[in-house]
C-alpha positions in Angstrom: 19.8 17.6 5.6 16.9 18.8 6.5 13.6 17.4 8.5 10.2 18.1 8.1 9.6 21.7 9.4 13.0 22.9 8.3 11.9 21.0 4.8 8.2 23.0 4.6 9.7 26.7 5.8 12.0 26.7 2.9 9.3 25.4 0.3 7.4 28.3 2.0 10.2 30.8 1.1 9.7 30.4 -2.6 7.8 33.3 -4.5 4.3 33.0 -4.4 3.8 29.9 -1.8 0.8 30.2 0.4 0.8 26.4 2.4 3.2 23.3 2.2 2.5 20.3 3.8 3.8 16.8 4.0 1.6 13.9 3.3 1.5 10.6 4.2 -0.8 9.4 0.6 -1.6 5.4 2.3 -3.2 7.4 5.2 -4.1 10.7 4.0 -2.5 12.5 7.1 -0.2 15.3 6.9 2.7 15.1 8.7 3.7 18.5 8.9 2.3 21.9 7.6 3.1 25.7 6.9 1.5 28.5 5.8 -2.1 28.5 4.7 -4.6 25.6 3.5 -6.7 25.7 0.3 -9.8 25.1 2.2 -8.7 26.2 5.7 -8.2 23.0 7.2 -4.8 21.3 6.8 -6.2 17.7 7.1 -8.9 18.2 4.9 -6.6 19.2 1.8 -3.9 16.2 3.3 -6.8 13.5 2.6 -7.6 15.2 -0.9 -4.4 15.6 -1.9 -3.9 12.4 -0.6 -6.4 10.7 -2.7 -4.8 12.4 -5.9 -1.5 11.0 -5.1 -2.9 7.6 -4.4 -4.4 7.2 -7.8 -1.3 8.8 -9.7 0.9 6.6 -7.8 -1.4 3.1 -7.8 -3.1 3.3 -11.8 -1.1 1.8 -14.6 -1.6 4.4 -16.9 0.3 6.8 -14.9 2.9 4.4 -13.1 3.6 1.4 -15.3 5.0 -1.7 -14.5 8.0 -1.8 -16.9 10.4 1.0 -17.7 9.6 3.4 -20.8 11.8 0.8 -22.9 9.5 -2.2 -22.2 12.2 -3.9 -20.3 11.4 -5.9 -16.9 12.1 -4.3 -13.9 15.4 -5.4 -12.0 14.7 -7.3 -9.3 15.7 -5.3 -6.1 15.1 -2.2 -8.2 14.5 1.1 -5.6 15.0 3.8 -8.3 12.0 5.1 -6.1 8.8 6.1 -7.0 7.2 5.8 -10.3 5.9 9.1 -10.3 8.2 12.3 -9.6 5.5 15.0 -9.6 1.9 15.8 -9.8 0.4 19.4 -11.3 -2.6 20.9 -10.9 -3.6 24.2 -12.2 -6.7 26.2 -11.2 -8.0 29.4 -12.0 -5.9 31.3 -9.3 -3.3 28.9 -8.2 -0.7 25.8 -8.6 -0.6 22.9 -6.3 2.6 20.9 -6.9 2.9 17.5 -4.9 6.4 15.9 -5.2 6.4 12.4 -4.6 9.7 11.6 -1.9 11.5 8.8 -1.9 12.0 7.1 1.4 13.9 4.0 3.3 10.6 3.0 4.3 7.4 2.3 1.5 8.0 5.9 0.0 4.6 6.8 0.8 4.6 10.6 1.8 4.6 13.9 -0.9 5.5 17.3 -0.3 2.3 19.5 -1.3 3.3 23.1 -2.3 0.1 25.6 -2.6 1.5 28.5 -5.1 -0.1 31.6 -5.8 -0.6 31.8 -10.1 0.2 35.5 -10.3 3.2 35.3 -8.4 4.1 32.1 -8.3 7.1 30.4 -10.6 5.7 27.1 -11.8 9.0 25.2 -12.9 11.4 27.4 -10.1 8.8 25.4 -7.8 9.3 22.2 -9.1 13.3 22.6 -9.1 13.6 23.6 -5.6 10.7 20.6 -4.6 12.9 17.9 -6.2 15.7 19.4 -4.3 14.2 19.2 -0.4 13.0 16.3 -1.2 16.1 14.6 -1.7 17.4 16.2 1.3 14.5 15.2 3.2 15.5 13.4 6.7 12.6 11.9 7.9 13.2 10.7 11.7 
């Protein structure tokens, strides 16, 4: 299992990546970065990312109380957190933040900068999903 800079090096090894960073979304700090930032500042795309995150994770529309079958939740239910992943495409990139699942409030994302041209979109999200169910955090 890896931990955090083990974690970001081999999100960095996928085809295309530029920067990887993991975020804390309640505080907007990242807790550990690779590669290169968006706007050349690390902590600067942490809180924007950050504040993406937050909303995803916090407004109804995109995390709903109740499962998709309009049951109640179980109480004691920790399936994790309501959102698995986050997209956003821009002209010459994808930024891919993968919401993980924690012992603690589960507030923290994996952020994976990808270059469009040679970056694999859905390779990235596959291999996300997978460190961040290995993720130790210590």
């Amino acid at each position: 299992m890896p931990g955090i800079d083990e974690c970001l090096l081999e999100a960095m090894a996928l085809p295309g990546a530029r920067g990887a960073a993991l975020v804390d979304w309640s505080s907007g700090l990242a807790l550990g970065t690779a590669g290169e930032s968006p706007v050349g500042d690390h902590e600067t795309t942490a809180a924007e990312t950050a504040e993406l995150a937050r909303a995803a994770a916090e407004y109804e529309s995109f995390a709903p109380d109740t499962p998709d079958d309009g049951a109640s939740p179980e109480p004691g239910d920790t399936t994790g957190p309501p959102i698995e992943d986050l997209i956003v495409t821009t002209r010459t990139g994808y930024h891919v933040l993968r919401f993980v699942e924690t012992s603690f409030d589960s507030s923290v994302f994996l952020h994976l900068w990808l270059d469009r041209s040679r970056g694999n979109l859905a390779l990235a999200r596959l291999r996300l999903r997978d460190l961040a169910e290995g993720l130790v955090l210590r």
